[in-house]
PyMOL CGO cylinders between C-alpha atoms (Angstrom):
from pymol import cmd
from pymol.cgo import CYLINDER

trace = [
    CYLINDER, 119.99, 64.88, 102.18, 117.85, 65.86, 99.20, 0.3, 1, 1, 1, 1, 1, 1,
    CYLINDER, 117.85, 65.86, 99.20, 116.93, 69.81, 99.14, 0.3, 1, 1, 1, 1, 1, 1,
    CYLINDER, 116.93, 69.81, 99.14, 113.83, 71.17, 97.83, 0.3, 1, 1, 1, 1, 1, 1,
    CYLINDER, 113.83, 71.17, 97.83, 113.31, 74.27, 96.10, 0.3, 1, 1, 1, 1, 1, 1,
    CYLINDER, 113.31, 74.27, 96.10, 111.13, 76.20, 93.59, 0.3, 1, 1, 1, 1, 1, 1,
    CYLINDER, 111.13, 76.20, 93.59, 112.40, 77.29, 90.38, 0.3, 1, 1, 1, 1, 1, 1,
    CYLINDER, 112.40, 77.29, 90.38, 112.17, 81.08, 88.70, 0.3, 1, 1, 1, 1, 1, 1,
    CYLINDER, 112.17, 81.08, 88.70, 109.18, 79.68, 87.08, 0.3, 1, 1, 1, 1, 1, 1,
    CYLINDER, 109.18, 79.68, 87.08, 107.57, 77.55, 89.65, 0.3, 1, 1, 1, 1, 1, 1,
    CYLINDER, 107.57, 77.55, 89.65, 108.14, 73.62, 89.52, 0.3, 1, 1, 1, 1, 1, 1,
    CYLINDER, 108.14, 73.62, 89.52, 109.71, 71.75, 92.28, 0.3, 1, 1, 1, 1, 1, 1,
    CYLINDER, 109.71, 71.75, 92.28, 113.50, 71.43, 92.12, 0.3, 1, 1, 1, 1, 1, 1,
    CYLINDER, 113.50, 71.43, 92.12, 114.83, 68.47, 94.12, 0.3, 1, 1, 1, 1, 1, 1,
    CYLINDER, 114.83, 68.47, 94.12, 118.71, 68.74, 94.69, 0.3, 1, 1, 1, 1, 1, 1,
    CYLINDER, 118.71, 68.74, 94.69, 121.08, 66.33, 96.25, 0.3, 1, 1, 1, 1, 1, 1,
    CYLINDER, 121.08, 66.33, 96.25, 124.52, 64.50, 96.17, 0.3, 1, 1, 1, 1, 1, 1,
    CYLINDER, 124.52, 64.50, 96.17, 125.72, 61.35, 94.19, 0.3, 1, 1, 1, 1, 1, 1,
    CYLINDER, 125.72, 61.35, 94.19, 128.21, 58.88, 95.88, 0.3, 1, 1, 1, 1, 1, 1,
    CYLINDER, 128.21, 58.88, 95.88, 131.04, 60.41, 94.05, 0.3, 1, 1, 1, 1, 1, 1,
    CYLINDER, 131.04, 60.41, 94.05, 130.17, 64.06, 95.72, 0.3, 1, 1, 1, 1, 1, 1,
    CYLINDER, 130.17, 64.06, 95.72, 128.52, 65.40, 92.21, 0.3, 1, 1, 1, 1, 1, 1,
    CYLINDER, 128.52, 65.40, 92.21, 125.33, 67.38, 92.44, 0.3, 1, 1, 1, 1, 1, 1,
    CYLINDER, 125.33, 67.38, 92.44, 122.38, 65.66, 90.97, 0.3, 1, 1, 1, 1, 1, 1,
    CYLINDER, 122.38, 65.66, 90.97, 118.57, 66.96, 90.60, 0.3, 1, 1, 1, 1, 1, 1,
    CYLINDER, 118.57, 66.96, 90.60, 115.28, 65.95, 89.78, 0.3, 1, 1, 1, 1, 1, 1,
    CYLINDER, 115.28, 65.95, 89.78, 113.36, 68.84, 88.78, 0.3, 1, 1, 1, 1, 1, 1,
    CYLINDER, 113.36, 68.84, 88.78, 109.25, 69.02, 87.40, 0.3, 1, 1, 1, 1, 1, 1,
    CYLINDER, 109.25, 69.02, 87.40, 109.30, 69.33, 83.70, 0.3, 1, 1, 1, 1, 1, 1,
    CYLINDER, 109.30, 69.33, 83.70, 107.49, 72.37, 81.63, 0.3, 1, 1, 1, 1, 1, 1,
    CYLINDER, 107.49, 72.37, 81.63, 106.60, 70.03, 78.63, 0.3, 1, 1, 1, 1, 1, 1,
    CYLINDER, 106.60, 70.03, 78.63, 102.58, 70.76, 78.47, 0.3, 1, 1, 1, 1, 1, 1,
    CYLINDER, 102.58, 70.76, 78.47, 101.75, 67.63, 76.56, 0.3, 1, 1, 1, 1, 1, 1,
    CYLINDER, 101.75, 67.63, 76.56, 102.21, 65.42, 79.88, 0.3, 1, 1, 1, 1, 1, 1,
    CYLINDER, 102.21, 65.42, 79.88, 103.91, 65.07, 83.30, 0.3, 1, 1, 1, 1, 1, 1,
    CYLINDER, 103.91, 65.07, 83.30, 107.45, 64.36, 82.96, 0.3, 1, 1, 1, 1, 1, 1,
    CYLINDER, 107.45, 64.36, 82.96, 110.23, 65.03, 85.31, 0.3, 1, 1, 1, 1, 1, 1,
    CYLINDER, 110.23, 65.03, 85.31, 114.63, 65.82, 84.46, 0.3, 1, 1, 1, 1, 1, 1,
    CYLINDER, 114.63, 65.82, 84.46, 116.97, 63.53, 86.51, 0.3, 1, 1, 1, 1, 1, 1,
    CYLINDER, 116.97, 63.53, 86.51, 120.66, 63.55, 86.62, 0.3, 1, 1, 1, 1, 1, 1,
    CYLINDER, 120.66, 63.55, 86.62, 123.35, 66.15, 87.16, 0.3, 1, 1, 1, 1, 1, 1,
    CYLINDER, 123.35, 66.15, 87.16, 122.93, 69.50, 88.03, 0.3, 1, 1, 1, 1, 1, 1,
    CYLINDER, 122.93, 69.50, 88.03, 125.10, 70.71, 85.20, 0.3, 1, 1, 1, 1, 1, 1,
    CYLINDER, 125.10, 70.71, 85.20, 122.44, 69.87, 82.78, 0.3, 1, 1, 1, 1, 1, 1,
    CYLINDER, 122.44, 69.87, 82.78, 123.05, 66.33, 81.49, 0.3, 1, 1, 1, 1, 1, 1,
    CYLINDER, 123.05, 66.33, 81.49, 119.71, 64.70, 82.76, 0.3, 1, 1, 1, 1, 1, 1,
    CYLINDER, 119.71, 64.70, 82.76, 117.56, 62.84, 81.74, 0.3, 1, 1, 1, 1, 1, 1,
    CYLINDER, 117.56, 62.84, 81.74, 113.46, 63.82, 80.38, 0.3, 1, 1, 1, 1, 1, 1,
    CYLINDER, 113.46, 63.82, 80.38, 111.03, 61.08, 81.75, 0.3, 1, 1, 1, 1, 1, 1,
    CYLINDER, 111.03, 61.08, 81.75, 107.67, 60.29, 81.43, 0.3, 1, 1, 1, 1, 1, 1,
    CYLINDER, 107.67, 60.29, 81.43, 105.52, 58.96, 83.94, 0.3, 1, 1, 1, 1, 1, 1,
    CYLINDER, 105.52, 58.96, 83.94, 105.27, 55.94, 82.20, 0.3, 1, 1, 1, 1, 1, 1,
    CYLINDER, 105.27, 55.94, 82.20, 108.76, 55.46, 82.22, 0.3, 1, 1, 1, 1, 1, 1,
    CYLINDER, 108.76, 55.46, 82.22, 109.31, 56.26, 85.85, 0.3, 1, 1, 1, 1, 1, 1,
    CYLINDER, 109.31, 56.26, 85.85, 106.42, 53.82, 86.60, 0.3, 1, 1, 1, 1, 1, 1,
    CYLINDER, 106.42, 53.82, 86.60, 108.76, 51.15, 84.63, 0.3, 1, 1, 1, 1, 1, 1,
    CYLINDER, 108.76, 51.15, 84.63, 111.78, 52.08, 87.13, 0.3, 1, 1, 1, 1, 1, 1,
    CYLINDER, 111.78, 52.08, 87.13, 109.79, 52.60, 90.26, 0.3, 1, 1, 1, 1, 1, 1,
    CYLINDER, 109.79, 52.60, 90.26, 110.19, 48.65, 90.91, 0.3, 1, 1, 1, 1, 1, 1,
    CYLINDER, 110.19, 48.65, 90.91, 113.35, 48.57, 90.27, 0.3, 1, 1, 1, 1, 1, 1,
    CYLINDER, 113.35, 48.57, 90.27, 114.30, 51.37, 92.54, 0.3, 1, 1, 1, 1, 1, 1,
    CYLINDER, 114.30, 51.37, 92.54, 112.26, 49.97, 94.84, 0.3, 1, 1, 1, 1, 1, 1,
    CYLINDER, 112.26, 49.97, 94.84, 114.15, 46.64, 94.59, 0.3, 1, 1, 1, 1, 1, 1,
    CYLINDER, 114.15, 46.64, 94.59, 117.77, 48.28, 95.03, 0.3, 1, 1, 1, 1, 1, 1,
    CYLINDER, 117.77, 48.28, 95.03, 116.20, 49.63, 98.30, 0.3, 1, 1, 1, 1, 1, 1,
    CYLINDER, 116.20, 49.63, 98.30, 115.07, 46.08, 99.59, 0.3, 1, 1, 1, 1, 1, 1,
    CYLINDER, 115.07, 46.08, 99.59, 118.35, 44.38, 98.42, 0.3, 1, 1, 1, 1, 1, 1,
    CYLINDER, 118.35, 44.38, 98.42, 121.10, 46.15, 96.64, 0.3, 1, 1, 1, 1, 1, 1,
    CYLINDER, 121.10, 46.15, 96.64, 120.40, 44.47, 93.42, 0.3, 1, 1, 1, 1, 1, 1,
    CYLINDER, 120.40, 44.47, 93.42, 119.51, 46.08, 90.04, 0.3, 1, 1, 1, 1, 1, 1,
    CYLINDER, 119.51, 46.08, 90.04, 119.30, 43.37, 88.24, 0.3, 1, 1, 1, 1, 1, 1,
    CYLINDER, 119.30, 43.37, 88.24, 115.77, 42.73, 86.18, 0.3, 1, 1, 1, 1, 1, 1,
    CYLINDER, 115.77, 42.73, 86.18, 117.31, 38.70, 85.16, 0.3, 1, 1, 1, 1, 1, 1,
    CYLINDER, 117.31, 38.70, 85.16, 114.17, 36.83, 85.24, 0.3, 1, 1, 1, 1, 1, 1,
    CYLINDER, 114.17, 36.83, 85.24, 111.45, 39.06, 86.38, 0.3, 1, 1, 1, 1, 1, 1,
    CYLINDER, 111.45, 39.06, 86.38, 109.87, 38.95, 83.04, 0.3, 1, 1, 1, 1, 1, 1,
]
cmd.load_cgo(trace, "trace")
């Protein structure tokens, strides 16, 4: 179940659990240059992303979804 919430400074904070039980979060970015987004664990290890570079992993996302694979082997 992913949780929604608004930070202290308003941008949408997106919390929810890993396999393992760990708490992860995708939460809007402040970086005024572009949209970019954190992902990973709550504990502040995550990850900055453009939307370029979530565009890049949307199909692959998308393709773990459809058939549990990750794999990108001859796609290009």
């Amino acid at each position: 179940m992913i949780r929604e919430t608004i930070t202290s400074r308003g941008f949408v904070l997106l919390s929810f659990l890993d396999r393992n039980g760990n708490l992860c979060n995708m939460q809007e970015s402040s970086i005024a240059t572009e949209p970019c987004i954190w992902l990973g664990f709550a504990d502040g290890d995550r990850m900055h992303l453009t939307q370029a570079q979530v565009a890049e992993l949307l199909p692959i996302l998308q393709q773990f979804v459809n058939d549990g694979s990750i794999s990108q082997s001859g796609k290009e």
